[in-house]
C-alpha positions in Angstrom: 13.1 -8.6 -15.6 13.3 -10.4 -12.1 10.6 -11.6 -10.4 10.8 -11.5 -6.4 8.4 -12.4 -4.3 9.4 -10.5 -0.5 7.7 -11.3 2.8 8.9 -8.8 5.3 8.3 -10.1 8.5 9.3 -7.5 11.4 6.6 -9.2 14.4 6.8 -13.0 13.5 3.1 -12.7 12.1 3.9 -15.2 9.3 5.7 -17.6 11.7 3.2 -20.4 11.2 3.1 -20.0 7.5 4.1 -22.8 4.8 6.2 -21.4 2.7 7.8 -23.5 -0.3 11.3 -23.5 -1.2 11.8 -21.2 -4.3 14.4 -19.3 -5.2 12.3 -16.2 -6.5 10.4 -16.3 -2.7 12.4 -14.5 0.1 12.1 -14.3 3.6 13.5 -11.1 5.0 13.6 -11.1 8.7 12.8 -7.5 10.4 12.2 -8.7 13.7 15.8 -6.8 14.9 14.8 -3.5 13.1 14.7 -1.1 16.1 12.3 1.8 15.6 10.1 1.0 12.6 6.4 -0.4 14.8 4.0 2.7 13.6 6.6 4.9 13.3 9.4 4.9 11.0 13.0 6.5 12.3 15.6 7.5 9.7 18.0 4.5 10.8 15.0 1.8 10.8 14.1 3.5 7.1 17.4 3.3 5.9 17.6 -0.2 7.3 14.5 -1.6 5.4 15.8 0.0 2.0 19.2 -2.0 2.4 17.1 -4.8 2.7 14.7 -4.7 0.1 16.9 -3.1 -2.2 18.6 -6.5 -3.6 15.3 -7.7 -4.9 14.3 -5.0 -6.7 10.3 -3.8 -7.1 8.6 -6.4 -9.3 6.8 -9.5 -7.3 3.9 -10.0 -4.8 5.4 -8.2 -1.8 4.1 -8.9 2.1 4.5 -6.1 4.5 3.2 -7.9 8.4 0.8 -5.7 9.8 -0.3 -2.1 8.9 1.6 -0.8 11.3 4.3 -1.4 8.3 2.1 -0.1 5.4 5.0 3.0 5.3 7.1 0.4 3.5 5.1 0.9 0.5 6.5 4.8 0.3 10.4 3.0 0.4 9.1 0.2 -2.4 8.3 3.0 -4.8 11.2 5.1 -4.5 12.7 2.3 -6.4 10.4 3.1 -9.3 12.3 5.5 -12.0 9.7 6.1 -14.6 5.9 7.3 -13.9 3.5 5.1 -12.3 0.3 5.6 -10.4 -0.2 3.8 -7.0 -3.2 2.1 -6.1 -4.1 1.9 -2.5 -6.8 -0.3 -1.3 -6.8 0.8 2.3 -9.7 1.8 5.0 -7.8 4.6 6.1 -6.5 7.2 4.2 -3.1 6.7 5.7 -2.6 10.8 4.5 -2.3 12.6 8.8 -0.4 15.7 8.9 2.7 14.2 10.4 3.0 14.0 14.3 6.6 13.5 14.3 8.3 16.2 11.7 10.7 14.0 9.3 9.6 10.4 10.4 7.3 8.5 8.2 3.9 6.3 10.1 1.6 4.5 8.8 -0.5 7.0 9.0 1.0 9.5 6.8 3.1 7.8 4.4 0.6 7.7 1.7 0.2 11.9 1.6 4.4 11.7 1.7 4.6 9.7 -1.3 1.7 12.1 -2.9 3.8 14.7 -2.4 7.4 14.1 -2.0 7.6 10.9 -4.8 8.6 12.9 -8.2 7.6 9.9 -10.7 4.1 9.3 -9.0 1.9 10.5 -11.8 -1.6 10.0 -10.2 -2.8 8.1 -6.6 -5.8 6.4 -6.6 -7.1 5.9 -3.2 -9.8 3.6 -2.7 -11.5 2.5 0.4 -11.8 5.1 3.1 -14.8 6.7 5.0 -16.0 9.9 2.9 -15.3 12.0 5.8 -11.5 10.7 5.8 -11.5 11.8 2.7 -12.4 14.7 2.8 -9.6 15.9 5.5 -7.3 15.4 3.2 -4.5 18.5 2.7 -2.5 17.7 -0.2 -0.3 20.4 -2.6 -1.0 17.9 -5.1 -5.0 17.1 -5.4 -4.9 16.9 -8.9 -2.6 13.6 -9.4 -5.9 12.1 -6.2 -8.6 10.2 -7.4 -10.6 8.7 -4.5 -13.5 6.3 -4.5 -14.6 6.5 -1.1 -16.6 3.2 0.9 -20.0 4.9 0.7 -19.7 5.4 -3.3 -18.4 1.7 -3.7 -21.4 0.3 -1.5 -23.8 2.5 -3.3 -21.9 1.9 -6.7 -21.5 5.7 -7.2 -18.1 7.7 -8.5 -17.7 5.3 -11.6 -17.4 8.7 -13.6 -14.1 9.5 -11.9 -12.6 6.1 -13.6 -12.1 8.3 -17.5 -9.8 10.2 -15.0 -7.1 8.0 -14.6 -4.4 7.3 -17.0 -4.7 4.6 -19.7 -1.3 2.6 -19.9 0.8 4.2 -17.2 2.3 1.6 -15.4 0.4 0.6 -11.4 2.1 -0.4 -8.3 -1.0 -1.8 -6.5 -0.9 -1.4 -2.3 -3.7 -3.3 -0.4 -4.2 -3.3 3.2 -6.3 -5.7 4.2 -8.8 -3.7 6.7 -10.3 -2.2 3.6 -12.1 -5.9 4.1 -15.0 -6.7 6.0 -14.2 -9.0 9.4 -16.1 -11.3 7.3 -13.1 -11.3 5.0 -10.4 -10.9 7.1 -9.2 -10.1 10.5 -6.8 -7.1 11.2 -5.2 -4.8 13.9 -7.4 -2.0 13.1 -11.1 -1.0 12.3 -12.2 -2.4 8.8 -14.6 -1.6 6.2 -17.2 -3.3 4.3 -15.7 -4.5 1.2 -16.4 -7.9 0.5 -13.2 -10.4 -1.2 -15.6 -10.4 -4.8 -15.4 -6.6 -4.6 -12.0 -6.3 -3.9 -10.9 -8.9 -7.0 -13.2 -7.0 -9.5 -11.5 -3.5 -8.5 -7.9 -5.7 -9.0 -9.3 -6.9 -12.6 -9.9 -4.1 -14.0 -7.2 -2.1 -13.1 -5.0 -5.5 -14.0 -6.2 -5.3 -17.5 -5.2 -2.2 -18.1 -2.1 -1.4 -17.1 1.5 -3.0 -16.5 2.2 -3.7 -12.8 5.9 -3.0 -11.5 4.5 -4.5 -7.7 2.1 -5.5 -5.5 2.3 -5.7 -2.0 -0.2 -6.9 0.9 -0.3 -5.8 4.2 -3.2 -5.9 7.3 -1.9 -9.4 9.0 -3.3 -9.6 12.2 -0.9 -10.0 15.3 
């Protein structure tokens, strides 16, 4: 199995990172990827898979900003067996669509609930409890969420027996799920703090293979 590590940059947010040579680290730019800032056309989507497609799923993978968290739903079409994705994300990323047939980052998640036939179960972890709860999904039963009022009041643990024992993860973490404290982003955060967040990533890292992780929530 190859291990790739991908940083996809499409706005030159990484452009004053450090980044050793090493051949298992690649630097994709996706600055000339027309169409793909919040919303995702069919050319830009078809572009990004071409891209990413050499390297394959497995590795730490980072997406920019969330207004690229929709590359998550074209990193896991490239996974053939079940899996269960784990989102660490403030928002539920799960609108009804604006645009009919164009992926955002605000709907991709519900696309991938829906449309991904491997996805076994989605655990969601991070959002207000009214986000939540607007949710519309043909597929409830493969959610599990953990909303940011249970975490801060350490409530929902019960939900936990629900998800699968040994079913391979893809993890997904946008970084507004942080507190500012933590980390800066585009978009309106939450209250998690960094020791939260690695706990949560421990125990779901102990249990299960990983195929990928990726990180996104850079700050422009």
């Amino acid at each position: 199995m190859t291990t790739n590590h991908l940083i996809l940059d499409f706005s030159h947010v990484y452009c004053d990172e450090k980044i050793p040579k090493n051949d298992r680290v690649h630097w994709l730019d996706c600055s000339d990827i027309a169409e793909c800032d919040l919303y995702c056309s069919k050319r830009a989507e078809e572009e990004i898979r071409a891209r990413i497609a050499p390297y394959g799923i497995h590795g730490i993978h980072f997406l920019d900003s969330g207004n690229y968290h929709y590359v998550t739903g074209i990193m896991t079409e490239q996974i053939k067996q079940g899996f269960s994705l784990i989102l660490f994300d403030h928002h539920t990323d799960m609108q009804q669509p604006l645009m009919e047939g164009m992926m955002s980052c605000g709907d991709w998640a519900g696309m991938v609930l829906d449309q991904n036939p491997t996805l076994q179960q989605f655990i969601l972890i991070g959002p207000a409890e009214d986000d939540i709860k607007q949710i519309r999904t043909k597929h409830l039963d493969r959610l599990i969420t953990f909303s940011a009022e249970e975490i801060r009041k350490g409530e929902g643990m019960e939900r936990l027996k629900r998800i699968q024992g040994g079913v391979p993860l893809y993890i997904s973490i946008d970084k507004d799920v942080l507190s500012e404290q933590y980390s800066e982003t585009n978009w309106n955060q939450g209250e998690l703090t960094l020791g939260m967040l690695e706990h949560m990533l421990q125990y779901f890292l102990e249990r299960a293979p990983v195929y990928g992780i990726d990180i996104c929530g850079e700050c422009s």
